[in-house]
C-alpha positions in Angstrom: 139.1 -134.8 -110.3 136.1 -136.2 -110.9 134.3 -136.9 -115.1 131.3 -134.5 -113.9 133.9 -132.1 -112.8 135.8 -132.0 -116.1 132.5 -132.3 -118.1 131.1 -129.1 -116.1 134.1 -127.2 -116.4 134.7 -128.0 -120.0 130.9 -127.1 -120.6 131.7 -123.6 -118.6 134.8 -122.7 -120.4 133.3 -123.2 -124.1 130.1 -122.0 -123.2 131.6 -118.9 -121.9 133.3 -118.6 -125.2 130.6 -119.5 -127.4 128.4 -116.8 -125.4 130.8 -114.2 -125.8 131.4 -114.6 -129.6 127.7 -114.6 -130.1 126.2 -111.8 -127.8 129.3 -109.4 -127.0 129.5 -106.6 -129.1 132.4 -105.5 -131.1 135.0 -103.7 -129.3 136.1 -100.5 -130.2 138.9 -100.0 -132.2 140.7 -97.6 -130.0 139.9 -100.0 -127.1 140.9 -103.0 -129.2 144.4 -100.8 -129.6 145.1 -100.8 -126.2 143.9 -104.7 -125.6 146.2 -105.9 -128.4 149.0 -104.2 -126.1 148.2 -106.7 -123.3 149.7 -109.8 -124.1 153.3 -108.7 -124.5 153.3 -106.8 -121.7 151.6 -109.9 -119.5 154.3 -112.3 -120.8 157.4 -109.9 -120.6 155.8 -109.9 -116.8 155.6 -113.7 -116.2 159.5 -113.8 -117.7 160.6 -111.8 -115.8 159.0 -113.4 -112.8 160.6 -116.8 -113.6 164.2 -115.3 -114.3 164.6 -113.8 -110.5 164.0 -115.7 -107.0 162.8 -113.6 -104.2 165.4 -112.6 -102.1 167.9 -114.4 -104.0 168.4 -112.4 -107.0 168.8 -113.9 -110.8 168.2 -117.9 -111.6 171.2 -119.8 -112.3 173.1 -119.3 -115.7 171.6 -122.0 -117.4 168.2 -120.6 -117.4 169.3 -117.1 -118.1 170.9 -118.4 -120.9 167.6 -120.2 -122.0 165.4 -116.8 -121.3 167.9 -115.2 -123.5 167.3 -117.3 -126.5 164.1 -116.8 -125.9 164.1 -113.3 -126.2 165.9 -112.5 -128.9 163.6 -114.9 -131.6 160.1 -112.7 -129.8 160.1 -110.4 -132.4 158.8 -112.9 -134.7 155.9 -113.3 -132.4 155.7 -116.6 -132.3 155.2 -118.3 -129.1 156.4 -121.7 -130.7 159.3 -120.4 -131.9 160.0 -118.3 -128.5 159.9 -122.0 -126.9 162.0 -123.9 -129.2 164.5 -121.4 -129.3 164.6 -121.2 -125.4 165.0 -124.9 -124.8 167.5 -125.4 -127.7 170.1 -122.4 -126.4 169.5 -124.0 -122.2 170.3 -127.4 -124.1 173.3 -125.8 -126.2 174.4 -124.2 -122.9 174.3 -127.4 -120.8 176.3 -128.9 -123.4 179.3 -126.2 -124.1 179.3 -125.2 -120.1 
């Protein structure tokens, strides 16, 4: 990757951004309802996408274990938290298994 590359996609991204915050109207709120569904639906998709192997079934313990932890702190909607939580219960695992 080239520095004109990162510069032109850097200036794409926030410009897109900056356009859409200054010409976009407001959503409406029964749309915005539905659109502040999305997110925990997309992620509860890419989790459980990384938890199973095609044609193999389930991940190894480990990372189940790790998913798990995971899990049970996303009610405080925090993706931090949801991270920290995950590695520190695969590390606890590695270490008691």
């Amino acid at each position: 990757m080239t520095w004109e590359l990162l510069i032109l996609l850097a200036a794409l991204t926030y410009g897109s951004r900056a356009f859409a915050l200054a010409l976009v109207p407001r959503v409406p709120a029964r749309l915005r309802t539905v659109l502040d569904r999305v997110p925990p639906a997309l992620f509860a998709g890419l989790a459980a996408h990384s938890i199973s192997l095609p044609g193999q079934g389930l991940v190894e313990t480990p990372i189940l274990v790790g998913a798990l932890g995971a899990a049970a702190v996303a009610p405080r909607r925090s993706l931090p938290l949801c991270l920290l939580a995950g590695v520190a219960t695969y590390l606890v695992w590695g270490l008691v298994a």
